[in-house]
N, CA, C and O of each residue as an XYZ file, in Angstrom:
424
protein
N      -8.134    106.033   -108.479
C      -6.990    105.156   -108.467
C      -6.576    104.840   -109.904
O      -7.366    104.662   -110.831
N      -5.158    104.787   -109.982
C      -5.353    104.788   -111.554
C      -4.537    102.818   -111.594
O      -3.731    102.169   -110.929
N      -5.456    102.606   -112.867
C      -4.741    101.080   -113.040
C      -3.595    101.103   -113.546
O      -3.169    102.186   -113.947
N      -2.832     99.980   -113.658
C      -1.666     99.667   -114.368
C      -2.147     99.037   -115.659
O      -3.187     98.494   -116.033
N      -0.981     99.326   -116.181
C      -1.328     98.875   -118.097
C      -1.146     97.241   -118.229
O      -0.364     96.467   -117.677
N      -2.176     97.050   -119.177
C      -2.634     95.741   -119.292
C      -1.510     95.198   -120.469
O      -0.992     95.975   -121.271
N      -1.328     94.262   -120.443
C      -0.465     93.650   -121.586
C      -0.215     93.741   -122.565
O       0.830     93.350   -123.086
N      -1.435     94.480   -123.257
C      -1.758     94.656   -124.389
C      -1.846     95.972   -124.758
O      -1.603     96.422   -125.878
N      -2.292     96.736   -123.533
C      -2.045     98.207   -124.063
C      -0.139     98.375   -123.866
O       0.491     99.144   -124.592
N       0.428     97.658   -122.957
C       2.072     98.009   -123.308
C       2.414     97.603   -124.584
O       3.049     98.447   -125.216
N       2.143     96.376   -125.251
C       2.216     96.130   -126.369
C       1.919     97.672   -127.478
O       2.748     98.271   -128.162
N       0.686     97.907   -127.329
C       0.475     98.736   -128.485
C       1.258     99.985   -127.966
O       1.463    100.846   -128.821
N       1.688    100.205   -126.817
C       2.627    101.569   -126.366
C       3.717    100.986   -127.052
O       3.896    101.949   -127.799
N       4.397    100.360   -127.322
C       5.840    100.117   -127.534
C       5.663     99.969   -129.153
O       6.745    100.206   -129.690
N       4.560     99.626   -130.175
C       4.902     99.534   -131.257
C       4.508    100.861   -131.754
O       5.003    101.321   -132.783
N       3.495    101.588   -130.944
C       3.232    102.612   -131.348
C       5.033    104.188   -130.910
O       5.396    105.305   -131.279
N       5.285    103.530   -130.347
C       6.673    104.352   -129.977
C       7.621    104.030   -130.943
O       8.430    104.890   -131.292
N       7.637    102.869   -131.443
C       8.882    102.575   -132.546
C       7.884    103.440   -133.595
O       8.385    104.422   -134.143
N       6.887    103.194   -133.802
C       6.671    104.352   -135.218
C       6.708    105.160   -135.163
O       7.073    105.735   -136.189
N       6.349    106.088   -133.839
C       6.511    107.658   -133.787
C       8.207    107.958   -134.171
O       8.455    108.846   -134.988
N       9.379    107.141   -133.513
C      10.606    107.238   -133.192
C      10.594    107.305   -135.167
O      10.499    108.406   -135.710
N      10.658    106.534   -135.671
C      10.952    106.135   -137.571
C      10.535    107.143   -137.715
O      11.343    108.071   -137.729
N       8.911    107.479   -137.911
C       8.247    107.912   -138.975
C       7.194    109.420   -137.847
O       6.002    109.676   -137.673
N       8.518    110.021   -137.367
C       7.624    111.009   -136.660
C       6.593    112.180   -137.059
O       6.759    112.761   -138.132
N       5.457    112.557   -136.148
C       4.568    113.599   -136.873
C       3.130    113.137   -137.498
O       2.145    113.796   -137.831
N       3.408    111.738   -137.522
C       2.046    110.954   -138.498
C       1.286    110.255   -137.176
O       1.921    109.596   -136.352
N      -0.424    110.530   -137.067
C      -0.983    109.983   -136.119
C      -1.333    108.297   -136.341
O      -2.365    107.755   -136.736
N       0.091    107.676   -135.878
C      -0.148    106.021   -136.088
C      -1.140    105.637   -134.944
O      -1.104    106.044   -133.783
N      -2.021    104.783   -135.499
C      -2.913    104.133   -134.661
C      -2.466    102.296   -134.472
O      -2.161    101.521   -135.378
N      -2.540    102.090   -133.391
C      -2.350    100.894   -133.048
C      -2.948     99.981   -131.942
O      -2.762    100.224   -130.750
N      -3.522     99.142   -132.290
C      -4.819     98.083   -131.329
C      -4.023     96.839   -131.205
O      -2.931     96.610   -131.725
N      -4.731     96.066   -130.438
C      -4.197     94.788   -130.260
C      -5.502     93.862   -130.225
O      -6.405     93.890   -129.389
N      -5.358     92.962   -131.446
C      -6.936     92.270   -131.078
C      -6.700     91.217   -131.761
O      -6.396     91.185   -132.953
N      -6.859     90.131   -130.882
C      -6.847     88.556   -131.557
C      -5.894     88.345   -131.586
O      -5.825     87.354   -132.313
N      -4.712     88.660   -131.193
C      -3.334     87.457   -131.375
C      -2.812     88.628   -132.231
O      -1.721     88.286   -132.686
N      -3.216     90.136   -132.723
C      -2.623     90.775   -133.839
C      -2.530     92.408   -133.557
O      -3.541     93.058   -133.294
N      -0.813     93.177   -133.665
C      -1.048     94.434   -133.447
C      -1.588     94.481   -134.980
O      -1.419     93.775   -135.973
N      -2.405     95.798   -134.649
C      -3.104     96.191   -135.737
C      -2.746     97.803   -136.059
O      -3.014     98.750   -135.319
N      -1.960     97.867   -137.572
C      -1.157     99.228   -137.678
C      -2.004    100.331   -138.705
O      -2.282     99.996   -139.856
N      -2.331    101.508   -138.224
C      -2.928    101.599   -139.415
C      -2.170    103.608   -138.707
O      -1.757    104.152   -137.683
N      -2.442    103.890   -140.130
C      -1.710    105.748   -140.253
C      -3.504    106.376   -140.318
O      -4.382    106.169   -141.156
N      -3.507    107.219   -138.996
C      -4.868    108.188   -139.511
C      -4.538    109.289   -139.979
O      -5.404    110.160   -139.891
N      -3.353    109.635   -140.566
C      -3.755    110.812   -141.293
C      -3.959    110.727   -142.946
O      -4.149    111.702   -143.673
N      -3.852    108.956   -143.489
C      -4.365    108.511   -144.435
C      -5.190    107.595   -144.364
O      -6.139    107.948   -145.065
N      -5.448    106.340   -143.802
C      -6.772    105.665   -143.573
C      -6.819    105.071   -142.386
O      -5.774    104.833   -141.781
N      -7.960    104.767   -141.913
C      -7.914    104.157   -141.001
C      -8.616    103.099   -141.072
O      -9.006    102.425   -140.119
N      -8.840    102.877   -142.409
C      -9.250    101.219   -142.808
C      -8.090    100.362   -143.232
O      -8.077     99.135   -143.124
N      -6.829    101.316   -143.870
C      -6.264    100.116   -144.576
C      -5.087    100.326   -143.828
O      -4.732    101.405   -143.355
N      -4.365     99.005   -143.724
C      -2.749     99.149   -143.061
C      -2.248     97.759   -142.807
O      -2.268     96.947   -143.732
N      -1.682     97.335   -141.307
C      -1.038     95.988   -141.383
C      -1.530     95.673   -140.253
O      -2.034     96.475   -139.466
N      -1.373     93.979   -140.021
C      -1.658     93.257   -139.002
C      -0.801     92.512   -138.589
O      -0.926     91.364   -139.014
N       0.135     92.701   -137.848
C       1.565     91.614   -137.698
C       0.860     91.310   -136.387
O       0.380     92.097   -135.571
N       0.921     89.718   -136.374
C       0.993     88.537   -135.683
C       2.027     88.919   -134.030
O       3.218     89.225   -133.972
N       1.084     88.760   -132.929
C       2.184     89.316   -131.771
C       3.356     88.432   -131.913
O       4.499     88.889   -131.933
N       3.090     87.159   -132.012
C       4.199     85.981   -131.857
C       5.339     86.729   -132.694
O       6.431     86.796   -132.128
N       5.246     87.229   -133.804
C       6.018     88.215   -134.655
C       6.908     88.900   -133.955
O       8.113     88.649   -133.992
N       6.185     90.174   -132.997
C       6.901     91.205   -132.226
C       7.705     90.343   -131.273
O       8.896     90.648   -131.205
N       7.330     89.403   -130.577
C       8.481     88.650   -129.616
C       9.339     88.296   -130.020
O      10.232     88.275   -129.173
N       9.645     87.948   -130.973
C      10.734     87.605   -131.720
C      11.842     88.469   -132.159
O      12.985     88.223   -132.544
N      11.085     89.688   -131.966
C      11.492     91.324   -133.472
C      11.858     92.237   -132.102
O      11.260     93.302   -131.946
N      12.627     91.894   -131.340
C      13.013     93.044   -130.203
C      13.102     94.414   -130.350
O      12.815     95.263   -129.506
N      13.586     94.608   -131.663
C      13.820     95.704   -132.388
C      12.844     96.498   -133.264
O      13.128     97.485   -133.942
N      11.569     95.867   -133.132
C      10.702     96.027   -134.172
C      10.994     96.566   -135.521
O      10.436     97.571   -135.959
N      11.905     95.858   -136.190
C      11.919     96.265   -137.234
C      11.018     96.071   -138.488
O      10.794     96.757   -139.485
N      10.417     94.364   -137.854
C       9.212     94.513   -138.950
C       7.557     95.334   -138.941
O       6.645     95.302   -139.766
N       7.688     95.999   -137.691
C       6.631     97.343   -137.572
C       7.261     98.256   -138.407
O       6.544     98.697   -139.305
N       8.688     98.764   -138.348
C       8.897     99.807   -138.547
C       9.011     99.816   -140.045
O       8.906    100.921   -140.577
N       9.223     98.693   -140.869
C       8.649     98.191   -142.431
C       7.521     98.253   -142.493
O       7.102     98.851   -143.484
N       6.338     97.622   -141.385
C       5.417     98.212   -142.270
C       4.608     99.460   -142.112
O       3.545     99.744   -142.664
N       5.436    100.275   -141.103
C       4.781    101.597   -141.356
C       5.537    102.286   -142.689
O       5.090    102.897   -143.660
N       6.766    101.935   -142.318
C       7.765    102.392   -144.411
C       6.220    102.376   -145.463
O       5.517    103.189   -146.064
N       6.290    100.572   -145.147
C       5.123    100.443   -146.593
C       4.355    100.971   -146.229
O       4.699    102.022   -146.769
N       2.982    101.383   -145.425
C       2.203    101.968   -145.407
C       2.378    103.643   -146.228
O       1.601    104.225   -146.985
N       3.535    103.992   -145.770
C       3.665    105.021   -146.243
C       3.963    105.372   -147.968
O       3.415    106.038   -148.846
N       4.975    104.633   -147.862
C       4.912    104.529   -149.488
C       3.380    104.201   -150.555
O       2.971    104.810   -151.544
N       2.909    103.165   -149.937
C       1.349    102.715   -150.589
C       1.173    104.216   -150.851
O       1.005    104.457   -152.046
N       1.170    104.992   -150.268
C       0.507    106.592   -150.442
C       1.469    107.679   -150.993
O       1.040    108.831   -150.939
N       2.874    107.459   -151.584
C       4.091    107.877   -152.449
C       4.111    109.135   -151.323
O       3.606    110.229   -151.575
N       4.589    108.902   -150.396
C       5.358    109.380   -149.204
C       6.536    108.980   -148.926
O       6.690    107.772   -148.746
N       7.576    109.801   -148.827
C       8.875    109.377   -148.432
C       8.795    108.635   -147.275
O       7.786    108.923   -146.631
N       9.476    107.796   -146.779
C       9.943    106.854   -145.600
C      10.783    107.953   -144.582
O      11.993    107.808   -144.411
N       9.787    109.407   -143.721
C      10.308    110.453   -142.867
C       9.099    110.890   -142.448
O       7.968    110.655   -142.874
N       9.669    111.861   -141.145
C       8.737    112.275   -141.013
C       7.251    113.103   -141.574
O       7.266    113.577   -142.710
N       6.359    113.198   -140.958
C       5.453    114.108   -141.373
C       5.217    115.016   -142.151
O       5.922    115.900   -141.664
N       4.604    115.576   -143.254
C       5.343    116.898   -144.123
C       3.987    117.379   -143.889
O       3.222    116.649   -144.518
N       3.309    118.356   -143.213
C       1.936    118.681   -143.537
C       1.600    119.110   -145.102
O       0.858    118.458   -145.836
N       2.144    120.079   -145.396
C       1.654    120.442   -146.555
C       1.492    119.200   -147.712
O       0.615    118.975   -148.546
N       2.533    118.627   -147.425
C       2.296    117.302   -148.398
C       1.362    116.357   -148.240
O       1.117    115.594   -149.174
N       0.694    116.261   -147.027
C      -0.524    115.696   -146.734
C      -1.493    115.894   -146.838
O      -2.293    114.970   -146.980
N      -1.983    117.519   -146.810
C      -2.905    118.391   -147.345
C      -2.919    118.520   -148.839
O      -3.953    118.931   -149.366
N      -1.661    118.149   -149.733
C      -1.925    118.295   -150.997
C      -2.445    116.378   -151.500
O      -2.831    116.130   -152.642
N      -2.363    115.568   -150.694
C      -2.529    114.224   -151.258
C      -4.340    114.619   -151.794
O      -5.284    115.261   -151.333
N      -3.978    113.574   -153.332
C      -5.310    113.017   -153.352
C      -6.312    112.269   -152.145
O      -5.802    111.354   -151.499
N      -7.166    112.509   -151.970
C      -8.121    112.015   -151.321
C     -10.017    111.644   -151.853
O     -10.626    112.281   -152.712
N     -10.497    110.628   -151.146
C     -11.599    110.239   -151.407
C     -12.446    110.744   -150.817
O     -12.154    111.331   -149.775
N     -13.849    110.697   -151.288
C     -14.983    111.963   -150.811
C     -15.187    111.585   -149.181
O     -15.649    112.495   -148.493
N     -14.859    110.234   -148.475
C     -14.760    110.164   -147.446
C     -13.384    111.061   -146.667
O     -13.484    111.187   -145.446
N     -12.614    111.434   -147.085
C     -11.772    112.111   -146.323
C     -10.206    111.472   -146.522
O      -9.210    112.185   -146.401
N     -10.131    109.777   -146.900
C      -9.058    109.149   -146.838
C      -8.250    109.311   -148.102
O      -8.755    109.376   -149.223
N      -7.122    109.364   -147.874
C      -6.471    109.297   -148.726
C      -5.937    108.570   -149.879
O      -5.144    107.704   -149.511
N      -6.166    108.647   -151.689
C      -5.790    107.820   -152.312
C      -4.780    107.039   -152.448
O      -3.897    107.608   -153.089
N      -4.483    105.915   -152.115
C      -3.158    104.827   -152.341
C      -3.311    104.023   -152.688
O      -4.438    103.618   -152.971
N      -2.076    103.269   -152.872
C      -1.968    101.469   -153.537
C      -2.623    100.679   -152.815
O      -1.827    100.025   -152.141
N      -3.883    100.344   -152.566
C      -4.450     99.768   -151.663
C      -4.384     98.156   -152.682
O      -5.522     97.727   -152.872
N      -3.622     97.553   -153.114
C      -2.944     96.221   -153.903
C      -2.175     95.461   -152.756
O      -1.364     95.998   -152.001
N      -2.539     94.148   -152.734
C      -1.514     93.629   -151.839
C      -0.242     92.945   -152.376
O       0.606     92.517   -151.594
């Protein structure tokens, strides 16, 4: 029997759809935990990224402040604000763990 989606996984379906829609090609990861979607890009880290406040998204019908901070995420790592470029991802600096070097500065 299959369940229906819990509140929270529609949540992370819908912010995770506005980033694919912006910033297509990049595997965005997105959780929901504590009151917070949690945004992070795995094809550069999956430690560092954003935490917008749900009360935030109710407000943001449009998610536009997801779709800023996947922009910034991307930039932190001097990536254009577009889709996916493989080769340009394969040429980023990276750390002996695998992640990729960026502005990790807040």
């Amino acid at each position: 029997m299959i369940q229906p989606m819990t509140t929270e996984q529609l949540q992370a379906a819908r912010v995770g759809d506005a980033l694919w829609h912006a910033y297509p090609g990049y595997r965005w990861a997105v959780a929901i935990c504590g009151g917070l979607a949690r945004i992070r890009n795995l094809d550069l880290s999956g430690q560092w990224g954003f935490d917008i406040p749900l009360a935030n998204l109710n407000h943001d019908p449009l998610l536009k402040g997801v779709i800023r901070a996947g922009g910034e995420i991307l930039e932190r790592y001097r990536l254009a604000r577009r889709g996916a470029d493989a080769d340009e991802l394969n040429t980023l600096p990276r750390w002996i763990t695998g992640e990729a070097k960026g502005d990790l500065s807040t």
